[in-house]
ZAKEKE-46604 format. One record per atom (N, C-alpha, C): x, y, z; residue in one letter. Coordinates in steps of 0.2 Angstrom, whole numbers, plus 5000, padded with zeros to 4 digits. Layout:
XYZA;...
This chain:
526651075100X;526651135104X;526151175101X;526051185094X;525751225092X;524951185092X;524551145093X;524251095095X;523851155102X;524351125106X;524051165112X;524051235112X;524451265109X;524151345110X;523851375107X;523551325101X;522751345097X;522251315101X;522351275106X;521951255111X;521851325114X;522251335117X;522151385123X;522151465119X;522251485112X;522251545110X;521351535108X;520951495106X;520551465102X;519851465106X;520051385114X;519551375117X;519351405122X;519951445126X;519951465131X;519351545132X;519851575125X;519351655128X;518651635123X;518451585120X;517751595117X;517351545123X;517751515128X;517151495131X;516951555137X;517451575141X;517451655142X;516951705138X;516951705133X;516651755129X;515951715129X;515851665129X;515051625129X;514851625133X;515051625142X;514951615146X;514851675148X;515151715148X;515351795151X;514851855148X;514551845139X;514551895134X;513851865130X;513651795130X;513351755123X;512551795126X;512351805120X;511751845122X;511151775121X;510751755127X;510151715128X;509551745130X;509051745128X;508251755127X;508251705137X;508151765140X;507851725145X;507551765150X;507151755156X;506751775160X;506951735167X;507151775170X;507251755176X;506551795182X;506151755187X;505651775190X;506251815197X;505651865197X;505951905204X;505451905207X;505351875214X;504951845218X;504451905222X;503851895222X;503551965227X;503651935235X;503751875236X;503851845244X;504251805246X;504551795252X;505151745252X;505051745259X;504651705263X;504751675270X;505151605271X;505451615279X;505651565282X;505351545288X;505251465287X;505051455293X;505451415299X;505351395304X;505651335305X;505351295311X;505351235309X;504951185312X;505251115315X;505351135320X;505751065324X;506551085322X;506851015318X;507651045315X;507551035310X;507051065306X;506951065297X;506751155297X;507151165294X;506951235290X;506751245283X;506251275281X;505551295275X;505851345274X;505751365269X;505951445264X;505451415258X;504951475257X;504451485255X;504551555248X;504451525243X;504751585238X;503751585235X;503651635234X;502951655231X;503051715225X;502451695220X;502351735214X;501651735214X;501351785213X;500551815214X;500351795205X;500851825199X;500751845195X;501351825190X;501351765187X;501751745182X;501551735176X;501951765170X;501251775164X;502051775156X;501951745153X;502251735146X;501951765140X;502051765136X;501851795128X;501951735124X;502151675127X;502351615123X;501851565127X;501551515119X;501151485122X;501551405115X;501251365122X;501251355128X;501951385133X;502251395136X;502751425140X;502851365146X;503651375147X;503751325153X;504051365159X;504051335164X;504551355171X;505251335172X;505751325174X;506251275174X;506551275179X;506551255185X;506751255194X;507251225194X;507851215196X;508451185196X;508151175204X;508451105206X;508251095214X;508951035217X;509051055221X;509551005225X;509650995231X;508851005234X;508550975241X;507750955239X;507450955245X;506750925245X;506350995242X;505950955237X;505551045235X;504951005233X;504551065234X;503551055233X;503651115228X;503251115222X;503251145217X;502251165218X;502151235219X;501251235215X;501051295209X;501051275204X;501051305196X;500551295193X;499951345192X;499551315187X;498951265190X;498751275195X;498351215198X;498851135198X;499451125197X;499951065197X;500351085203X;500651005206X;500851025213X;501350965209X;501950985210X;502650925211X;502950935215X;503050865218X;503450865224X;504250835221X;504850855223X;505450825223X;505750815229X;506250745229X;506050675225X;505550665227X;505350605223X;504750555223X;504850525232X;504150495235X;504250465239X;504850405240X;505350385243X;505750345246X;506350335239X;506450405236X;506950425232X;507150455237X;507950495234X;508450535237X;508650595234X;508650645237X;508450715233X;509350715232X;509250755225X;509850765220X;509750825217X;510350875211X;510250885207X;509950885204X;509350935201X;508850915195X;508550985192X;508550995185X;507951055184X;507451005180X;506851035183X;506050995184X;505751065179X;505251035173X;505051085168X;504251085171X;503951125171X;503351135172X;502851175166X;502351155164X;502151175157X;501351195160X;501551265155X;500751305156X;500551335151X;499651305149X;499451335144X;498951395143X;498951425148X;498551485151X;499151535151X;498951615149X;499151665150X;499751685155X;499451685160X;499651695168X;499451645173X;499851635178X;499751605183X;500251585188X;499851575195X;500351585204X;500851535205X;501351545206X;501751485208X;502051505213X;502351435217X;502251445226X;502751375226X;503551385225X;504051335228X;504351355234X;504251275238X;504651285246X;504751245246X;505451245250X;506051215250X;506151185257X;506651145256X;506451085265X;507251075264X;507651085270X;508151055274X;508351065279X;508851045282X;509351045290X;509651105290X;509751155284X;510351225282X;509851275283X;509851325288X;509551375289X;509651435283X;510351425279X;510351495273X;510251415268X;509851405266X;509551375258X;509351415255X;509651445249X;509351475244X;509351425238X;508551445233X;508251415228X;508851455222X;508951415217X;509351435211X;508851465207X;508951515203X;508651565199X;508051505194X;507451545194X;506951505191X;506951525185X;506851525178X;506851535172X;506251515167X;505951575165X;505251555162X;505351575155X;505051525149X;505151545142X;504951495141X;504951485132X;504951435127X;505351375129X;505351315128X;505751245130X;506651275124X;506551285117X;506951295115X;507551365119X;507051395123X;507451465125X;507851435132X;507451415135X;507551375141X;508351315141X;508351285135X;508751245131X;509451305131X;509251345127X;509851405126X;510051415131X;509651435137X;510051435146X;510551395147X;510251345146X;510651285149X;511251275148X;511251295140X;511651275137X;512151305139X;512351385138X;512651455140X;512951445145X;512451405151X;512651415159X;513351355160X;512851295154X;513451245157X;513651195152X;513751245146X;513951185139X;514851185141X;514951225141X;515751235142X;515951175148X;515651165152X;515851135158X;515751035156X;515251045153X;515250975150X;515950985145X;515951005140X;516350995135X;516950995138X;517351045142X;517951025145X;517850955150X;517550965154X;517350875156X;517450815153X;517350815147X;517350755141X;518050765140X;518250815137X;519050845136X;519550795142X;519350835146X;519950785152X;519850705154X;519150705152X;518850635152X;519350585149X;519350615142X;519750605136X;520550575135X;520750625140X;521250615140X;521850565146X;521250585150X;521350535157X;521350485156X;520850445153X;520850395148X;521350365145X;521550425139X;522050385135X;522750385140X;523050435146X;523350415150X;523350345153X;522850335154X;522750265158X;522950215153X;522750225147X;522850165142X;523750175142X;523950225140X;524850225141X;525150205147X;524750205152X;524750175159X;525050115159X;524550065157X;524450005155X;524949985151X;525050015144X;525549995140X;526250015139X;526250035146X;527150055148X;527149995154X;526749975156X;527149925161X;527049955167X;526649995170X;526550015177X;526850055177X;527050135173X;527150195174X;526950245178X;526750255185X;526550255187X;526450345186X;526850385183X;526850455181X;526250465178X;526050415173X;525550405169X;524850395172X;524850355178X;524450335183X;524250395185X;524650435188X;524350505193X;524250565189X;524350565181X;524250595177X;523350585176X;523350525174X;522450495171X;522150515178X;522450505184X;521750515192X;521650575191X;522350645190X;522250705192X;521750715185X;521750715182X;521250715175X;520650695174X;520450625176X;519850595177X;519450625182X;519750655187X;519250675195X;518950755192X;519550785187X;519350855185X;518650845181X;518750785175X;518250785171X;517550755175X;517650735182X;517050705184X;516750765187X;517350815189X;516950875194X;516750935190X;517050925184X;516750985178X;516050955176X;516050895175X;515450885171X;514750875177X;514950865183X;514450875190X;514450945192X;514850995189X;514651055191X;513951075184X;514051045179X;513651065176X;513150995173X;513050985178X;512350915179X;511850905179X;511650985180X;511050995176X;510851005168X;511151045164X;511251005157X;511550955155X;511850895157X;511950825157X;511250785162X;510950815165X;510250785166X;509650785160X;509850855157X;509150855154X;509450835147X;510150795145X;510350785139X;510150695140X;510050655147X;510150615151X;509750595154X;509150625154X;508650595160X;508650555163X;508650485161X;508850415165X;509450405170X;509850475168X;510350455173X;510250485179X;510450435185X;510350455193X;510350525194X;510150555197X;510250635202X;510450625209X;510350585209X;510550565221X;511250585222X;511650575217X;512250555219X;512750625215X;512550665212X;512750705208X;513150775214X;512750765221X;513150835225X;513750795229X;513550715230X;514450695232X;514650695227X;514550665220X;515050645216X;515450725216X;515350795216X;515450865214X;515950865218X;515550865227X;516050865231X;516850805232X;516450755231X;517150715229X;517550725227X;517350745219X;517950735216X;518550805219X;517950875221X;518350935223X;519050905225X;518750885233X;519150865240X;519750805237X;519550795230X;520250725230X;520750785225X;520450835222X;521050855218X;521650875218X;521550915226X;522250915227X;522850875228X;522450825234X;523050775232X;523250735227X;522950725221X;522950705214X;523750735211X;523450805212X;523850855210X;524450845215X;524550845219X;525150845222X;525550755221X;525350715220X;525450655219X;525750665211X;525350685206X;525850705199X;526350755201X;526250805203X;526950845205X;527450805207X;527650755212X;528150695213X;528650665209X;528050675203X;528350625197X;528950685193X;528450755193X;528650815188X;529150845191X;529150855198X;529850895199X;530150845203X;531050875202X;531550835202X;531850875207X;531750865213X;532050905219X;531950865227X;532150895231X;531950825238X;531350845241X;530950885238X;530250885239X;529650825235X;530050795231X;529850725226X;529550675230X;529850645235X;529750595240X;529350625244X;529350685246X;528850705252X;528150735249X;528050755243X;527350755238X;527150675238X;527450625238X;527150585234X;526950535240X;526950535247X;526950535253X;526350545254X;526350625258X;525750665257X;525150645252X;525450665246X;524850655241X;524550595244X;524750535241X;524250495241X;524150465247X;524650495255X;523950475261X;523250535260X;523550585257X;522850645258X;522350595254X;522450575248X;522050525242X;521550475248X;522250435252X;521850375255X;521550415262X;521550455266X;521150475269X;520450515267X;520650555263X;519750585259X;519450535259X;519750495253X;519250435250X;518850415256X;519450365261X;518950325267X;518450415269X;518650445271X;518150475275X;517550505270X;517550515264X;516950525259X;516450445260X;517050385259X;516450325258X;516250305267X;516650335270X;516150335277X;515450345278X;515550445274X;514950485276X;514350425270X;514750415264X;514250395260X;513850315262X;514150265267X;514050205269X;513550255276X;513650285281X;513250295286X;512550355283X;512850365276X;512150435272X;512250485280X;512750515276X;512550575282X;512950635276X;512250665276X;512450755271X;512850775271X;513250775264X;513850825264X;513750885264X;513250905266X;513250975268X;513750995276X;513550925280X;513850945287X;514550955287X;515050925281X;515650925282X;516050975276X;515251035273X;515751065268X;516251105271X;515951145277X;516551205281X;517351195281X;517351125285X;518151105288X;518551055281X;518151025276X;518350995269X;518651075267X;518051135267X;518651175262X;519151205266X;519151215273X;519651255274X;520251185273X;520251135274X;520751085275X;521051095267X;520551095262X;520751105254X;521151165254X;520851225255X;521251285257X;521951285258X;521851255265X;522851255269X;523051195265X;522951145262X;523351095258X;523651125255X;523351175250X;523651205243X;524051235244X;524251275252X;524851295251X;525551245251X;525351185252X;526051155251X;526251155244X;525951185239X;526151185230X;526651235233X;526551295235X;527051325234X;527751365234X;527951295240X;528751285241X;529051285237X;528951215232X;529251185227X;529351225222X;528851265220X;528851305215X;529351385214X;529651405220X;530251415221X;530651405222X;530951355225X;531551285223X;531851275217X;531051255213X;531351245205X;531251295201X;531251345204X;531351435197X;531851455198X;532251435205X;532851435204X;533551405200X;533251345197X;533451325193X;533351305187X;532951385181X;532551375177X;532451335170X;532051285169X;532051265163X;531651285158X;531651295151X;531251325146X;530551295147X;530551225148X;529751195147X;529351195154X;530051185158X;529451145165X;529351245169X;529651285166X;529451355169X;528751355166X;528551355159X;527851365157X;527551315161X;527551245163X;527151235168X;526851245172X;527451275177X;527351305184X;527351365183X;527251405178X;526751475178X;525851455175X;525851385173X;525151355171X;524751345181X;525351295182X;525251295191X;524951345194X;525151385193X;525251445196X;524551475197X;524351475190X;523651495188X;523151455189X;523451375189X;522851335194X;522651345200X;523251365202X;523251365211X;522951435211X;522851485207X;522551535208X;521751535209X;521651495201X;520851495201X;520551435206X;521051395209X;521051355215X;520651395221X;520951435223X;520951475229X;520351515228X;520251535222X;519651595222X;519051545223X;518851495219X;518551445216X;518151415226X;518951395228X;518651365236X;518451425241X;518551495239X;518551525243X;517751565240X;517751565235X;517051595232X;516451555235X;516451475234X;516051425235X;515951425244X;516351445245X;516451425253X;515751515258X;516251555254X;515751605257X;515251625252X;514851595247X;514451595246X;513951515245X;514051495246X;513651425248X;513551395241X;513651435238X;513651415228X;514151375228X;514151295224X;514551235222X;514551235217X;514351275214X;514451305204X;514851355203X;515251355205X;515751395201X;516251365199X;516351395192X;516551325187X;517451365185X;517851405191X;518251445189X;518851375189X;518751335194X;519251275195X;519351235186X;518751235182X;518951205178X;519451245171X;519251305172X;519751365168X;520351355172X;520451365176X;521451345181X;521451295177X;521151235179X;521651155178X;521651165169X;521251205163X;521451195156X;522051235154X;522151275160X;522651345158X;523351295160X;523151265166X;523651215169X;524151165165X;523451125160X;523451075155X;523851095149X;523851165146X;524251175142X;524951155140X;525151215145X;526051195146X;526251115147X;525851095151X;525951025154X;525950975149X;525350975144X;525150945137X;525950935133X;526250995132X;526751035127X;527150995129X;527451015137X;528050985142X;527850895139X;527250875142X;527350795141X;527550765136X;527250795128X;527550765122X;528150765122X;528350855122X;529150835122X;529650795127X;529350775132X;529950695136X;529550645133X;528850635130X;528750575128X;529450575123X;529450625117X;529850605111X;530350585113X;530550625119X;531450635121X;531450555123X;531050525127X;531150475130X;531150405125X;530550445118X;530650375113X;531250385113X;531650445108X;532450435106X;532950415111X;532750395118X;533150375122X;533250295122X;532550285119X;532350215120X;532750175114X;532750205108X;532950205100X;533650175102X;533850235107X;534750245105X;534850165111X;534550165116X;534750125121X;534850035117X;534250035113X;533949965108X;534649985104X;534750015099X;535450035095X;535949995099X;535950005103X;536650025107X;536749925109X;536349905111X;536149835113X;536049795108X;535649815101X;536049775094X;536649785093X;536949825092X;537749845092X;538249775096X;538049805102X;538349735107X;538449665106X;537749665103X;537449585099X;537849575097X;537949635092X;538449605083X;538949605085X;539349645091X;539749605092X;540149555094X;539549545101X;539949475102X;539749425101X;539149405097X;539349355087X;539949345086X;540249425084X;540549425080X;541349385082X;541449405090X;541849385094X;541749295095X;541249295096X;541149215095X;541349155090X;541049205084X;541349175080X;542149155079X;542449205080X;543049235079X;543349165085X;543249185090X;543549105095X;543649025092X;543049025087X;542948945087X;542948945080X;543448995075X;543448985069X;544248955066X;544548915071X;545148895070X;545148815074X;544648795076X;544348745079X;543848705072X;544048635074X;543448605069X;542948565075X;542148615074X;541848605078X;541448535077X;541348495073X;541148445069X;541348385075X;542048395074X;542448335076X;542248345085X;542548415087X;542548415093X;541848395097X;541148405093X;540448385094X;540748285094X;540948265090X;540848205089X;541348175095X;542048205097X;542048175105X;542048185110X;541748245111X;541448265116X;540848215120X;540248195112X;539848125113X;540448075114X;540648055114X;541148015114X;541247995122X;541548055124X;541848065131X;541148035136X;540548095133X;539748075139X;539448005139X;539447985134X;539047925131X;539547865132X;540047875129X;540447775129X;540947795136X;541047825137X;541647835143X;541247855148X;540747885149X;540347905154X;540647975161X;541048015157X;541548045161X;541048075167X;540348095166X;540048125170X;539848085176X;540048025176X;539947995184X;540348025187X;540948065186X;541548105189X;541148155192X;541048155201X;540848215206X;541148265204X;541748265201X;542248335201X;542448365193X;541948305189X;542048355182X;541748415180X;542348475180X;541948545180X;542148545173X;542148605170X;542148635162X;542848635160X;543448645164X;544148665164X;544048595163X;543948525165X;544348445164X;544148435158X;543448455156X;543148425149X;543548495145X;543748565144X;544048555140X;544748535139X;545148525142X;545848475145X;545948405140X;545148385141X;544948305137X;544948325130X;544548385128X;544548395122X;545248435116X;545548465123X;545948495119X;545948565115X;545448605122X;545348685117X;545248715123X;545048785122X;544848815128X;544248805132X;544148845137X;543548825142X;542848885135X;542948945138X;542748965135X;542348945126X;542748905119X;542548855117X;542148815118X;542348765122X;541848705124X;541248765127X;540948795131X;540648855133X;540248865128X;540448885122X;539948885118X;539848845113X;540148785111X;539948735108X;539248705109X;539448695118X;538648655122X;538248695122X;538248775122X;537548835120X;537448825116X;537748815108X;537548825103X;537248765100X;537548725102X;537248645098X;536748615103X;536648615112X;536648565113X;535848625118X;535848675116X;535548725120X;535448735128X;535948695131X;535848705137X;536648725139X;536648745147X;537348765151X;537848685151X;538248695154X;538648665154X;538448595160X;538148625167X;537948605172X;537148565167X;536848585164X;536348565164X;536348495161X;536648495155X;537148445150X;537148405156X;537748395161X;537848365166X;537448325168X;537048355171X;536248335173X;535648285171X;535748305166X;535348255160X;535648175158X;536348195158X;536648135157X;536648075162X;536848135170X;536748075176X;536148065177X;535648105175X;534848075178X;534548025172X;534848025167X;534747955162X;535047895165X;535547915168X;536047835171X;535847835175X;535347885180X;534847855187X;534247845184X;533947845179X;533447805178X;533647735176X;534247715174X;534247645171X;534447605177X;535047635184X;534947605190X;534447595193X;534047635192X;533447655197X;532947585194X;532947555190X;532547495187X;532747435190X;533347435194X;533347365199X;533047375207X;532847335210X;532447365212X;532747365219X;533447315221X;533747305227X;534247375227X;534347395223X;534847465220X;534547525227X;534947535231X;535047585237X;535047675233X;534547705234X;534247795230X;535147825232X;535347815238X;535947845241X;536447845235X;536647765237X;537047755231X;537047755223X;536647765222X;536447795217X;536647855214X;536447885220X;536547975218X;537447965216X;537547955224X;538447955222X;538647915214X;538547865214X;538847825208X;538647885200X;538347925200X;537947955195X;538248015196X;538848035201X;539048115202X;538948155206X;538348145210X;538248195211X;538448175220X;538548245225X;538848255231X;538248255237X;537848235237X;537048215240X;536548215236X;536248155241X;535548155241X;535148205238X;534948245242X;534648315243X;534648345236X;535348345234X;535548385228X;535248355220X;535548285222X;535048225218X;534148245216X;533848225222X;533148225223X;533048285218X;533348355222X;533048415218X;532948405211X;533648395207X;533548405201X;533548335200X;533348265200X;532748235197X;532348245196X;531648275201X;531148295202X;531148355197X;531548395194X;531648445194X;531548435186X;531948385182X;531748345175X;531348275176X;531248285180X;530848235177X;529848225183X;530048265184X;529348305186X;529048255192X;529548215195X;529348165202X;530148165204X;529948125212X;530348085215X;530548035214X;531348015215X;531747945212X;531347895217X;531047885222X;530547835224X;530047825220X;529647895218X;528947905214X;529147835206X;529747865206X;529947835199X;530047755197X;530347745205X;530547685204X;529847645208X;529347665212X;528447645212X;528247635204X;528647705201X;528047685193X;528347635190X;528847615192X;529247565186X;529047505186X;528847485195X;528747425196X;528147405196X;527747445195X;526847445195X;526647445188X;
């Protein structure tokens, strides 16, 4: 417990405080022009600088871009992407060794409000400092949930298909994919080599899977008759998204077309959190009350986060990732404590089950400690072997012990203990040794057989021949004579 509240007294307000307060060397251009144009179904936004000029030599530019852009700086023109690449997330550096000079970025897509993300001009190390400021927090919690998802998944695995532990590692895996593609810009330039094309589905993806994620783990967490109906929901919401994300992404058709109705659907989903959560305040527990006020605060920074993004067209806003660690806390604290409870239950169950061991040994013992087992092994062989009582269809466990002279129960555990098999199986072995040795004449009827050996058919025969002796009583009697 104390663990996580040094998490959250610790990392929480300092990334707040860095994010909000960290003072960074930087230069953001403020444009003298900004037209649009539009031509055919492609609309142009034209951002112009007459007069860009640094004190730092050499001095870079730094463009964040996540559509088609034409760059001209410095007498240099860059196009993004490359010819029969696919435009993604990227910030693209452009280096100038002259005083001052005109840059001129336009932008290309099918969204009539395209706005360019803030351009940033300084030193590479200052430039660096941005990045970091704007999105070190967002990797780092990303890695964090990453992390933990992770080892969820491994306790997944090593419980046997706990499936609580399953919908634990998705809800935390999809977090750490959509923290670290909100700030995938600095994960590109830590990363160059790593793809960009795919960085604004994977963002949007993971958004649109998290609530049902989330609703899928609640099934597990709360004990109420809303349990079955979360876990329902959840993961047809899971199997629906999914198909419809890998639809749009097999026919390549922009997730821009389906941001509008994705977030209002995200929107009205989230109200179904908040039935359950006065259901079970009604009936308060110390632990899981801190969760569902962590809840609370997820679904809070939920709502702002889809509502902020939606009416501004901004897909960075990293508020989702502060709800889901506020969320993680209590939840963190809650899980260890049923882990532990669950080992001690596990302890006591194991206890309880050696206990019983010792004593029905002890009981055992105790039956067959007034008997002389020795003797009773030797005619017992006696009875199966020289007398052959077993060709008797109707000798059950009550006639062999009659013959021996002791209880059922007794003889029961004599043949367990000495002879490692049941009683019936004993049986078994002895007539399917007498139908091997019949079985070697060759005019000898399989029928008759079976009856002279014990047994009450054919059928019943066949099976268990085959069953020790890994064929059929013809198979056998082919092998014999060949």
């Amino acid at each position: 417990m104390n663990f996580f509240l040094f998490l959250g007294i610790v990392l929480l307000p300092c990334s707040f405080f860095v994010t909000c307060f960290g003072e960074t060397v930087k230069h953001e251009i403020k444009w003298d022009n900004i037209s649009k144009i539009k031509s055919d179904s492609i609309h142009i936004v034209e951002y112009s600088k007459d007069y860009v000029t640094s004190t730092y030599q050499p001095w870079y530019i730094m463009v964040s871009v996540n559509a088609p852009t034409k760059i001209s700086f410095c007498g240099q023109i860059l196009i993004h992407p490359l010819q029969g690449k696919t435009s993604g997330s990227k910030n693209l550096f452009l280096e100038s060794k002259t005083k001052n000079c005109e840059l001129k970025i336009t932008i290309f897509g099918k969204k009539e409000s395209m706005v360019l993300n803030p351009v940033v001009i300084g030193s590479m190390s200052e430039l660096w400092q941005y990045q970091i400021k704007k999105d070190g927090f967002l990797i780092l919690f990303g890695l964090f949930y990453l992390m933990i998802g992770i080892f969820a998944l491994y306790v997944f695995f090593l419980k046997q298909s706990n499936f609580h532990y399953l919908s634990f590692s998705v809800l935390l895996l999809l977090a750490g994919i959509y923290s670290i593609s909100i700030g995938n810009e600095l994960f590109g330039m830590l990363i160059p080599s790593f793809p960009t094309e795919y960085w604004i589905s994977t963002l949007l993806g993971s958004l649109y899977l998290i609530p049902g994620s989330l609703l899928w783990f609640l099934s597990y967490l709360l004990r109420s008759n809303w349990r079955k109906r979360f876990r329902v929901v959840g993961l047809g919401y899971l199997a629906l998204v999914s198909f419809v994300l890998f639809f749009l992404q097999i026919l390549e058709i922009e997730f821009d077309s389906i941001l509008t109705p994705f977030h209002i659907i995200c929107i009205l989903f989230l109200f179904i959190f908040f039935p359950p959560l006065f259901i079970v305040l009604r009936n308060p527990n110390y632990n899981l009350i801190r969760v569902l006020f962590g809840l609370v605060l997820f679904l809070i920074f939920a709502f702002l986060e889809l509502g902020i993004s939606y009416l501004s067209k901004n897909l960075e806003v990293p508020l989702l990732s502060f709800g889901l660690f506020c969320f993680l806390l209590p939840l963190g604290e809650f899980s260890i404590h049923q882990f532990f409870r669950l080992e001690t239950q596990i302890q006591n169950v194991k206890e309880i089950q050696n206990l019983r061991e010792d004593r029905v040994k002890e009981s055992t013992k105790s039956r067959i400690s007034n008997i002389n087992e020795k003797e009773v092994i030797e005619k017992m062989q006696n009875l199966l072997e020289n007398e052959k009582i077993f060709l008797d269809e109707n000798l059950t466990l009550r006639k062999l012990a009659k013959h021996l002279k002791i209880r059922e129960d007794q003889v029961s555990y004599i043949i367990n203990h000495n002879y490692k098999v049941t009683f019936t199986n004993l049986l078994n072995n002895y007539r399917i040794n007498e139908a091997k040795i019949l079985l070697r004449n060759k005019d000898t009827n399989i029928l008759n057989i079976a009856y002279s050996v014990g047994f009450q058919s054919k059928s019943n025969f066949n099976s268990i021949f085959k069953k020790i002796t890994k064929m059929t009583p013809t198979e056998f009697q082919k092998q014999v004579f060949n």
